[in-house]
MDAnalysis code that builds the backbone (N, CA, C; Angstrom):
import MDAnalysis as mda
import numpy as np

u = mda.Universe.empty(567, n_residues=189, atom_resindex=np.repeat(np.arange(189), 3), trajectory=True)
u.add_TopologyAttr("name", ["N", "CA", "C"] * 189)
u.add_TopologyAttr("resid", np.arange(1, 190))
u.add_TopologyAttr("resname", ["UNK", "UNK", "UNK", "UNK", "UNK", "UNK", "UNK", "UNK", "UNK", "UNK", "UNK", "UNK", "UNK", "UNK", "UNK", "UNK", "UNK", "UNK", "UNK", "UNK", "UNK", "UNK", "UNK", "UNK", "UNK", "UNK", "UNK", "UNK", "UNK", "UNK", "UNK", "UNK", "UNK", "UNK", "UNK", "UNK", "UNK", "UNK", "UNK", "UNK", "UNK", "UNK", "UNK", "UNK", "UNK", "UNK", "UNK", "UNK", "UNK", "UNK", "UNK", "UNK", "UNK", "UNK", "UNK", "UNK", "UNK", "UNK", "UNK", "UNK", "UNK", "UNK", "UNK", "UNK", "UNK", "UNK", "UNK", "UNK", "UNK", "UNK", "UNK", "UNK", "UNK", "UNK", "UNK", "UNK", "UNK", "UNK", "UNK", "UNK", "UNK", "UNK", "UNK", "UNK", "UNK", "UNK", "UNK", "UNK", "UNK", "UNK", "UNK", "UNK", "UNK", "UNK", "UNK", "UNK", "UNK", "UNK", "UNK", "UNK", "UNK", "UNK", "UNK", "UNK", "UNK", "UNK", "UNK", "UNK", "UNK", "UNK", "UNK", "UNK", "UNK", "UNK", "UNK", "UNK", "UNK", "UNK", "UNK", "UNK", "UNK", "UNK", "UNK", "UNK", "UNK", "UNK", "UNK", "UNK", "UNK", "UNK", "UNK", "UNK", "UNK", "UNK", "UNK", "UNK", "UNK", "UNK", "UNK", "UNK", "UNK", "UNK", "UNK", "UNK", "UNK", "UNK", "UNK", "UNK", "UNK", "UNK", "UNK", "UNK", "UNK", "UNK", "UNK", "UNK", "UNK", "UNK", "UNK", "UNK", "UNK", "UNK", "UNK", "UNK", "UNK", "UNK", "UNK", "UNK", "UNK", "UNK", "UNK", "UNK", "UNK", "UNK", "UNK", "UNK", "UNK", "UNK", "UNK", "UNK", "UNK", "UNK", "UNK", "UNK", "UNK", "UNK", "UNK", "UNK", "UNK"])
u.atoms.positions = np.array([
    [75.995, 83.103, -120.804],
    [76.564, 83.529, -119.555],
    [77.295, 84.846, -119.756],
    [77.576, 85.551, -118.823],
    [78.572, 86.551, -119.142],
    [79.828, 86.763, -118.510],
    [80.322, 87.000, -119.229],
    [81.823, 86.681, -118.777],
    [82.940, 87.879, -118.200],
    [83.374, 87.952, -117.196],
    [83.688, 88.917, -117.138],
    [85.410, 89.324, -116.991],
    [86.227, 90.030, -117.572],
    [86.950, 90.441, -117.901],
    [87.715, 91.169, -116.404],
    [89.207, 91.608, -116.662],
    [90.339, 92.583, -115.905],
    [89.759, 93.784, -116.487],
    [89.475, 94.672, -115.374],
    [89.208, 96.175, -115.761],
    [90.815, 96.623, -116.461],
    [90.334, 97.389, -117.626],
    [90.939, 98.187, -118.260],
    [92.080, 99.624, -117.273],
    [90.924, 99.982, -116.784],
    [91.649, 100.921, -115.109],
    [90.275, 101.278, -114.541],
    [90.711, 101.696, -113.339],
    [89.768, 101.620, -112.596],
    [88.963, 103.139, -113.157],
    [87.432, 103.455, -113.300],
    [86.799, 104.617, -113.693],
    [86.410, 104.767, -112.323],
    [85.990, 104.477, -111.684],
    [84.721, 104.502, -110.239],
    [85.255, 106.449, -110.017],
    [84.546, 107.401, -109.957],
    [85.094, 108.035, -109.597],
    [83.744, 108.964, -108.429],
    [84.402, 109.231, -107.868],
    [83.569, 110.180, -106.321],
    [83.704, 111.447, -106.480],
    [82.799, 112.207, -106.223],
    [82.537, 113.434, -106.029],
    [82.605, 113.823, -104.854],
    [82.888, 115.113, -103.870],
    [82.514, 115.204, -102.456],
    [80.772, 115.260, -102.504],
    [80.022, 114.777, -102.009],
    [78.875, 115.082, -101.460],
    [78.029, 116.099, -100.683],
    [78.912, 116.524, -99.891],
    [78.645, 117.793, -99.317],
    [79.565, 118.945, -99.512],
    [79.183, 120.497, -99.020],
    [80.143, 121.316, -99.183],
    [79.352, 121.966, -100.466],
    [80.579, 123.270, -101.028],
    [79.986, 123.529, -102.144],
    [80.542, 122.736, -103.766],
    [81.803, 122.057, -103.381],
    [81.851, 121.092, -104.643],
    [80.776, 120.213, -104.960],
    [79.761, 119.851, -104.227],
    [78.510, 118.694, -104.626],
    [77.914, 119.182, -104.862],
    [77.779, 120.980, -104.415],
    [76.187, 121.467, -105.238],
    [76.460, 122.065, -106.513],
    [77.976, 121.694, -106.734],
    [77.907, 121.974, -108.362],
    [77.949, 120.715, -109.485],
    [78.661, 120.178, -109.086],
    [78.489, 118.672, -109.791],
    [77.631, 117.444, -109.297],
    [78.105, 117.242, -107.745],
    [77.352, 115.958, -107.865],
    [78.216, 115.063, -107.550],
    [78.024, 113.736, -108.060],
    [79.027, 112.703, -107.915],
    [79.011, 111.640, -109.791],
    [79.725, 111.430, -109.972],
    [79.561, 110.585, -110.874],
    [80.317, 109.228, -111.102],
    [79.580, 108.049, -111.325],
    [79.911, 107.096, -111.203],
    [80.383, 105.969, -112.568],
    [80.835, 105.295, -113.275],
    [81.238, 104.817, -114.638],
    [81.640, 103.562, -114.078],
    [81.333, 102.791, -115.308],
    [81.742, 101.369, -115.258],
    [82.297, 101.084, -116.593],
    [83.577, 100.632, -116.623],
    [83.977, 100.419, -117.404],
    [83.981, 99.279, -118.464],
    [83.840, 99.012, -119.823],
    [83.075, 97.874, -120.396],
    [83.830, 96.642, -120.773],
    [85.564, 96.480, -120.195],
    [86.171, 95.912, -120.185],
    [85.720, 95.039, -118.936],
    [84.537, 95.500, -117.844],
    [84.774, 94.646, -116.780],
    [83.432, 93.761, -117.251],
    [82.393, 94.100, -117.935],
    [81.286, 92.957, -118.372],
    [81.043, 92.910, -119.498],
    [81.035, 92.425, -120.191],
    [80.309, 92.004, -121.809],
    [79.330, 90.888, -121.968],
    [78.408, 91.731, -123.357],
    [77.068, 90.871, -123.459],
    [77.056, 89.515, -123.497],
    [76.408, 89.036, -123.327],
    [76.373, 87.229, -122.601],
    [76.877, 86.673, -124.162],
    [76.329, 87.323, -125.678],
    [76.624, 86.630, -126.709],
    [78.133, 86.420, -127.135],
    [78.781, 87.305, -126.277],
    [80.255, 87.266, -126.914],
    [80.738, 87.792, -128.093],
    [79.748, 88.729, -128.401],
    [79.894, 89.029, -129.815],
    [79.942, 90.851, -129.599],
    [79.641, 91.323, -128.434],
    [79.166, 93.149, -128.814],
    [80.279, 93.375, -126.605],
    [80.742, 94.166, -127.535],
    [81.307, 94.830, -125.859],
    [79.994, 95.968, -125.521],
    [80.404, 95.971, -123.731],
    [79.539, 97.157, -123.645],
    [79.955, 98.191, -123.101],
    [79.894, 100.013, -123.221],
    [80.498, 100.496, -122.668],
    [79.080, 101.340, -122.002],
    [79.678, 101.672, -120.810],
    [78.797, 101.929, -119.742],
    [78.595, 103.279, -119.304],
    [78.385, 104.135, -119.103],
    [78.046, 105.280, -118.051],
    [76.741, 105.883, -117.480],
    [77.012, 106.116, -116.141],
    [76.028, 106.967, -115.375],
    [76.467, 107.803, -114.249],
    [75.621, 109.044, -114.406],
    [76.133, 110.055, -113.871],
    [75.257, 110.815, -113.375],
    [75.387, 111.684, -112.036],
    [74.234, 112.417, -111.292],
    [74.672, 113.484, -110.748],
    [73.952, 114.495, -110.737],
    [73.584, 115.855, -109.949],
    [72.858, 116.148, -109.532],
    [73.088, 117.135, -108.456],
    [71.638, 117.549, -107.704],
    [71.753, 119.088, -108.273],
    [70.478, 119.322, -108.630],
    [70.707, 120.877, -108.923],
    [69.280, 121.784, -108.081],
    [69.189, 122.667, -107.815],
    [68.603, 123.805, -107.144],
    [67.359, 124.119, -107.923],
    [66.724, 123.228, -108.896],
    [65.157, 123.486, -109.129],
    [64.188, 122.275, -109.411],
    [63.220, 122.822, -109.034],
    [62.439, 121.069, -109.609],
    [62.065, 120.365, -110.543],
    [62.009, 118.960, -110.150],
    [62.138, 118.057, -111.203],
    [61.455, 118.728, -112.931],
    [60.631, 119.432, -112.697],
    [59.622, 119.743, -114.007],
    [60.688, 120.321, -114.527],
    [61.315, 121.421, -113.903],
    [62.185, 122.928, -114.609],
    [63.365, 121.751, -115.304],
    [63.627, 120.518, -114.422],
    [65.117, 120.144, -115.203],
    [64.640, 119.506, -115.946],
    [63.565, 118.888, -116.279],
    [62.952, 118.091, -117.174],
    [62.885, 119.082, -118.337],
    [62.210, 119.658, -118.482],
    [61.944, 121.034, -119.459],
    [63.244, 121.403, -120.331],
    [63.874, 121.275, -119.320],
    [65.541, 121.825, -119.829],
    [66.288, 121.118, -120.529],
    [66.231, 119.438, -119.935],
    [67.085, 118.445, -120.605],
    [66.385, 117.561, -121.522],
    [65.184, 117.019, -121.313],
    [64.812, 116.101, -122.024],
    [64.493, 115.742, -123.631],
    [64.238, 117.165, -124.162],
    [64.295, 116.872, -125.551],
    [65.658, 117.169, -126.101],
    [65.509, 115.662, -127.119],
    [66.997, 115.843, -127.530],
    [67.359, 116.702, -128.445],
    [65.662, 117.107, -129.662],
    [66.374, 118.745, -130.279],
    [66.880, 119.986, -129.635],
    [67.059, 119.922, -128.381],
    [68.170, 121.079, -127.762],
    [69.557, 120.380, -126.790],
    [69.838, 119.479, -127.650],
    [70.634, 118.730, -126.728],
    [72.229, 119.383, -126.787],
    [72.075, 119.715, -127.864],
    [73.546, 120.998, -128.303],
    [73.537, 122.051, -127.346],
    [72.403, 122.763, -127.141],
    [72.125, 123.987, -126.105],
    [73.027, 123.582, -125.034],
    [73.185, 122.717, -124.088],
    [73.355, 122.517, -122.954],
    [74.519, 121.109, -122.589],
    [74.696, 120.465, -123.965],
    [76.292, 118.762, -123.941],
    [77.028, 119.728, -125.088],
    [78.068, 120.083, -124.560],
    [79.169, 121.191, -124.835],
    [79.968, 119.685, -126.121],
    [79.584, 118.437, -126.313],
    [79.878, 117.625, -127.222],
    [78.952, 117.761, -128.246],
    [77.713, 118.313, -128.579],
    [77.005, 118.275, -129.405],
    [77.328, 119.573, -130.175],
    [77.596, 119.508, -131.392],
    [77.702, 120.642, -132.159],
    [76.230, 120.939, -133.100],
    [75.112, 119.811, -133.174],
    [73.862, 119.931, -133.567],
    [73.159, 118.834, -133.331],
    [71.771, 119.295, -132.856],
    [70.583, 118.447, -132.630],
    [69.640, 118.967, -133.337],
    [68.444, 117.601, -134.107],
    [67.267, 118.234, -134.380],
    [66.536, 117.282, -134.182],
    [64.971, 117.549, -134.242],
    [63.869, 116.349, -134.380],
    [64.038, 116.118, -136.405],
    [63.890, 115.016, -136.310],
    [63.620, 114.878, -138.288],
    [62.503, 113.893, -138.257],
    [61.616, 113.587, -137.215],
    [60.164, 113.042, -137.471],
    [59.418, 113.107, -136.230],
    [57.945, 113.453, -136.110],
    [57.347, 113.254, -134.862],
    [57.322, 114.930, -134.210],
    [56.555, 114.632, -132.809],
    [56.482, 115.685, -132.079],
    [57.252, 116.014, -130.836],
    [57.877, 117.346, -130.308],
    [58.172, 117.444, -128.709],
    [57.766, 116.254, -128.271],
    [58.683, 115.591, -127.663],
    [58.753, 114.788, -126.449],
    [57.141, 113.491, -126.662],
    [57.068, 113.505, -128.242],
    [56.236, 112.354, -128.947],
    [56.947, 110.862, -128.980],
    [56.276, 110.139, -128.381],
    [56.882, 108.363, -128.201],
    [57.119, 108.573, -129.815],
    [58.414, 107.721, -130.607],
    [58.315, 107.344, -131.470],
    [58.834, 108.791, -132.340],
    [59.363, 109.984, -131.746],
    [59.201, 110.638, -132.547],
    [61.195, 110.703, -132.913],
    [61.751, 111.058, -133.462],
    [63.586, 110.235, -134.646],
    [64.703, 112.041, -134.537],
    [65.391, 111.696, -133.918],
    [66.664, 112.801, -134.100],
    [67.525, 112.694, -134.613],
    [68.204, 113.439, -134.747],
    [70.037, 113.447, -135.743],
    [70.645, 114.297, -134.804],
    [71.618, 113.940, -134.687],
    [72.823, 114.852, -133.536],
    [74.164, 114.586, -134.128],
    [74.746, 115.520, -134.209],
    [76.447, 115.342, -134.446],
    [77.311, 115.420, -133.373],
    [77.545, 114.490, -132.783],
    [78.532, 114.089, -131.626],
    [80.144, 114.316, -132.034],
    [81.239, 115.799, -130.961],
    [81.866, 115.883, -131.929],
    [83.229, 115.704, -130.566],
    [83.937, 114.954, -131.311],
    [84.870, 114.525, -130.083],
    [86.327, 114.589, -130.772],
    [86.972, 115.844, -130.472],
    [88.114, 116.266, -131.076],
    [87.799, 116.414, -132.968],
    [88.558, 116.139, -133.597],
    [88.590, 115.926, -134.520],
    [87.635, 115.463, -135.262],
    [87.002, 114.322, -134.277],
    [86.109, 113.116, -135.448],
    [84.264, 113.937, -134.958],
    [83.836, 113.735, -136.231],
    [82.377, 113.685, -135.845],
    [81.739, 112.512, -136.140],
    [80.812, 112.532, -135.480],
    [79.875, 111.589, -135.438],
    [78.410, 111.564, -135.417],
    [77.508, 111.036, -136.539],
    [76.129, 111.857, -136.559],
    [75.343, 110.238, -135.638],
    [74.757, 110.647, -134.739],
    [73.704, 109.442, -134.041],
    [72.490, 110.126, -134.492],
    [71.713, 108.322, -134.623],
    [70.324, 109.057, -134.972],
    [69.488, 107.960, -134.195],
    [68.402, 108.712, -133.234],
    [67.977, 108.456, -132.105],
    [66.353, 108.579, -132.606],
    [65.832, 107.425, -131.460],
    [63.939, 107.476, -131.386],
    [63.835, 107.246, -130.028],
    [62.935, 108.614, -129.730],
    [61.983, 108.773, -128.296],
    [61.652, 107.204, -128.428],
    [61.782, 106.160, -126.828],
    [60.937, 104.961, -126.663],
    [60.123, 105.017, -125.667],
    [60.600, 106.247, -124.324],
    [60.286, 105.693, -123.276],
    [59.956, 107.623, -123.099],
    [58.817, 107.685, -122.329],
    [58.689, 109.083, -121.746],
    [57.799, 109.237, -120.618],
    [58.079, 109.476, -119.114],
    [57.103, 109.796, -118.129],
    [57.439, 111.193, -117.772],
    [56.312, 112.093, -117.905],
    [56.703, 113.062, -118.451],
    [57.214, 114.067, -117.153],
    [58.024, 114.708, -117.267],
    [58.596, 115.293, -115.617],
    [59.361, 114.453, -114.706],
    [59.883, 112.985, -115.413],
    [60.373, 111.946, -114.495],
    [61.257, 111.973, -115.157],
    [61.221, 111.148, -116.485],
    [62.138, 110.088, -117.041],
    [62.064, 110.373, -118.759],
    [62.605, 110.436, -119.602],
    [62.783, 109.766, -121.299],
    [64.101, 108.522, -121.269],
    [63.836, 107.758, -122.472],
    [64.928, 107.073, -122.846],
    [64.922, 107.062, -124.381],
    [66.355, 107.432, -125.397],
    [66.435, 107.748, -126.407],
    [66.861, 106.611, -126.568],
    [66.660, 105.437, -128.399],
    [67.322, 104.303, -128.629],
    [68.305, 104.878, -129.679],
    [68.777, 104.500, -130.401],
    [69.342, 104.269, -131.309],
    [70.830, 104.216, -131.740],
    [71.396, 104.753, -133.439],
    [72.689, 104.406, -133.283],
    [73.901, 105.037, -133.470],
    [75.027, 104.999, -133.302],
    [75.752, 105.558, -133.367],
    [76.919, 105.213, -134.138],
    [77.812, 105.546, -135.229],
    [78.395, 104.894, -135.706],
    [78.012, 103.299, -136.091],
    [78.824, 102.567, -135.768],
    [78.294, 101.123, -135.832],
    [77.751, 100.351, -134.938],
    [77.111, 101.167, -133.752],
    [76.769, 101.227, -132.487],
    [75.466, 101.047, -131.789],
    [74.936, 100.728, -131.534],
    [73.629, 100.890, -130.991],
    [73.698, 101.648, -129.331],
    [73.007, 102.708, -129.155],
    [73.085, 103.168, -127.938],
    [71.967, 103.401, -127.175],
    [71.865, 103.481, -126.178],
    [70.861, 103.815, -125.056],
    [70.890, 104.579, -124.187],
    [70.565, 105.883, -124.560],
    [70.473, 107.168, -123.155],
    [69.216, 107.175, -122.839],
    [69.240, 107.577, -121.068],
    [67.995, 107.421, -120.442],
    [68.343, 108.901, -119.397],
    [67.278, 109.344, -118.942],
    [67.536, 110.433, -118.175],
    [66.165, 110.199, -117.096],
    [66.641, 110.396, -115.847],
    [65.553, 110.412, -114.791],
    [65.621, 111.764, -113.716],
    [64.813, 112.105, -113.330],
    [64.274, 113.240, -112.523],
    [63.880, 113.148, -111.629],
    [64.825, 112.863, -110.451],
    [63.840, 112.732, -109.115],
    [63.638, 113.882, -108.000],
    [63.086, 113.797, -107.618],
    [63.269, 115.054, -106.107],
    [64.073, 114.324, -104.691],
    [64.843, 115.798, -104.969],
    [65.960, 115.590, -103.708],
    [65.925, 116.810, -103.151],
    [65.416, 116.895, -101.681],
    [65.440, 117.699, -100.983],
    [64.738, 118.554, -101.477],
    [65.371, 120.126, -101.844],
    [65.189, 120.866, -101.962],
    [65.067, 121.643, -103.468],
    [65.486, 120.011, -104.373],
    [65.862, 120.260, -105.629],
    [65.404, 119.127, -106.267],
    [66.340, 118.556, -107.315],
    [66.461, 117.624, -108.556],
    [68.029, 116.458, -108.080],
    [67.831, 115.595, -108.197],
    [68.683, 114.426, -108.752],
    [68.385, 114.358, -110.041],
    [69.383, 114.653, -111.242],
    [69.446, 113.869, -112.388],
    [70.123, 112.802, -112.712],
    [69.976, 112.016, -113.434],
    [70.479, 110.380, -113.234],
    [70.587, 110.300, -114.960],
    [72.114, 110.237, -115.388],
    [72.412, 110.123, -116.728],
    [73.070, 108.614, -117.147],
    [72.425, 108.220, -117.535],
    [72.313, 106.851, -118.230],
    [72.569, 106.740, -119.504],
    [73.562, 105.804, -119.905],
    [74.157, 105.652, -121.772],
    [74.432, 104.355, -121.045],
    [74.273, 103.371, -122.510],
    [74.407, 101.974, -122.546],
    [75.160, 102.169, -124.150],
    [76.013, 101.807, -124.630],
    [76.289, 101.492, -125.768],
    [76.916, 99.816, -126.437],
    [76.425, 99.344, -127.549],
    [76.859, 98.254, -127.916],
    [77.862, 97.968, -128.832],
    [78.873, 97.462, -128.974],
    [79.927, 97.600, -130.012],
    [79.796, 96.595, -131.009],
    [79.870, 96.877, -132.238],
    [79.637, 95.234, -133.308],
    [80.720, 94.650, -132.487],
    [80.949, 93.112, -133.288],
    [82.047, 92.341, -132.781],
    [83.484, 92.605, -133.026],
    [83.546, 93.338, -134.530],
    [84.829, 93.826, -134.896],
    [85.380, 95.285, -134.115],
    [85.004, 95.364, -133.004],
    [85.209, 97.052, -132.517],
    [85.202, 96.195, -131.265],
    [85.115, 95.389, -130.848],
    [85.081, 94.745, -129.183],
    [86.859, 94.952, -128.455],
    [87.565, 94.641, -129.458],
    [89.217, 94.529, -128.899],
    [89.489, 96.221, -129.197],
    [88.568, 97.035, -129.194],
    [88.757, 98.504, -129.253],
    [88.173, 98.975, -128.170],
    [86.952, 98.457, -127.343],
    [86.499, 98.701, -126.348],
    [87.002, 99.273, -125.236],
    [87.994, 98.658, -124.771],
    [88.582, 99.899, -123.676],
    [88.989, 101.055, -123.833],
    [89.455, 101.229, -125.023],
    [90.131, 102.390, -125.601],
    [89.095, 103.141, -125.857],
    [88.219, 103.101, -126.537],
    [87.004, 103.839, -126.621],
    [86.063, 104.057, -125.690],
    [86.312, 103.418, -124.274],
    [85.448, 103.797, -123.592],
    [86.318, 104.402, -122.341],
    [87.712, 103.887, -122.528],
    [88.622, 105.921, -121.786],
    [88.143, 106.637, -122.580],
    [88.106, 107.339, -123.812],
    [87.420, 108.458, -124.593],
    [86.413, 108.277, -124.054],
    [84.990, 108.379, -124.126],
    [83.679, 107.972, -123.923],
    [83.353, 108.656, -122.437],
    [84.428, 108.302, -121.471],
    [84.238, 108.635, -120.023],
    [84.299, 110.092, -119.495],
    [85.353, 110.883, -120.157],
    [85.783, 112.535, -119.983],
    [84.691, 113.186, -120.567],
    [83.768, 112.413, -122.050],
    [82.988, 113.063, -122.646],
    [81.771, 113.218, -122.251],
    [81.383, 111.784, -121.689],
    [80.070, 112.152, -120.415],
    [79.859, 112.584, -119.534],
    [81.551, 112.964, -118.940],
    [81.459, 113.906, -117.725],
    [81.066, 115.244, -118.093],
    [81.741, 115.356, -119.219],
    [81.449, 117.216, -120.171],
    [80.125, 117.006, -120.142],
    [79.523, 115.960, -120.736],
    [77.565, 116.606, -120.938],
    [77.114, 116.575, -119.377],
    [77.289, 115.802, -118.372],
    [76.866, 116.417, -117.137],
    [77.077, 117.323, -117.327],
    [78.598, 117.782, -116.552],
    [78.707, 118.987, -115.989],
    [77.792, 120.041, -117.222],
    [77.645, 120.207, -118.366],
    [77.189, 121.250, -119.261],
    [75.854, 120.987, -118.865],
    [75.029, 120.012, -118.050],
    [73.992, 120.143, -118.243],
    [73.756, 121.221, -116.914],
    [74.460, 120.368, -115.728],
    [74.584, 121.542, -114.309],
    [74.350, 123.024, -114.509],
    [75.657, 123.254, -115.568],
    [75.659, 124.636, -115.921],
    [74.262, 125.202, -116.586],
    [74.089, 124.770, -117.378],
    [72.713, 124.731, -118.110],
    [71.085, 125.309, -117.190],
    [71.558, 124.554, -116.596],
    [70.534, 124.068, -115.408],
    [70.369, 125.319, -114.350],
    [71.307, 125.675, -114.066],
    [71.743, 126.587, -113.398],
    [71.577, 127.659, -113.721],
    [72.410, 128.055, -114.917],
    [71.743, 129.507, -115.668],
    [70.468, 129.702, -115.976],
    [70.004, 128.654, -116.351],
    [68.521, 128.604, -117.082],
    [66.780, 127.927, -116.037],
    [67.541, 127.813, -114.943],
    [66.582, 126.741, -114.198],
    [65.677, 127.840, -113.384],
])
């Protein structure tokens, strides 16, 4: 079953939608992993997803974001990305990234699982003692792109009573790789 917990504080946060504050960010939304954990009782989960609309189409933002060897180019948290097996945007193909959050670094090492190409990728793997799940989708909106930023992360059991705390950190830092991707997107789209 899963059990669910007192939010830590409330994340839910809103963007304006219209105007020119939405055509730069967007809105972004977070769930915090103090409010559900995995049915085993054993792994907390910390949550985020986040969206923008940006001013080119789905292909151009696809192009831009989806491989994770340029993922430094454009998540102002990455101080390096590379491929270390496989091809561009190849199912199955293994990255290394140094995730760098103040002080501490952190190297994740990720495998392409999921790729429709101009839509969607989803990267697996882990992070620290972590197992994580980023997914990225591409839809058409209007006149542009919806991007849809997706992270799932799992905590061993000994890091669970750390969970909230790490996932206030976790929340400011996924807002930085949006917004860096907007920017990104923008200059480069």
């Amino acid at each position: 079953h899963v059990r669910h917990g007192r939010s830590f504080r409330s994340v839910l946060r809103h963007r304006p939608q219209h105007g020119p504050e939405a055509s730069r960010v967007g809105w972004l939304r977070t769930v915090a992993p103090s409010e559900r954990y995995v049915s085993n009782g054993r792994t907390s989960l910390i949550r985020f997803v986040g969206h923008l609309h940006v001013d080119v189409a789905p292909k151009v933002a696809f192009d831009q974001l989806a491989d994770m060897d340029q993922l430094h180019v454009w998540n102002p948290n990455v101080s390096m990305s590379r491929r270390t097996e496989g091809l561009t945007l190849e199912l199955g193909s293994r990255y290394e990234s140094v995730i760098v959050r103040g002080p501490i670094r952190l190297t994740a090492h990720s495998t392409l699982v999921e790729v429709e190409f101009g839509r969607r990728v989803k990267y697996e793997g882990s992070i620290a003692a972590s197992w994580s799940v980023d997914e990225l989708t591409f839809q058409p909106h209007r006149a542009g792109t919806r991007v849809t930023f997706f992270n799932e992360t799992r905590l061993p059991s000994w890091m669970r009573p750390l969970g909230p705390l790490l996932n206030a950190g976790f929340q400011p830092q996924a807002r930085k790789a949006v917004i860096g991707a907007q920017r990104h997107l923008t200059r480069n789209g």
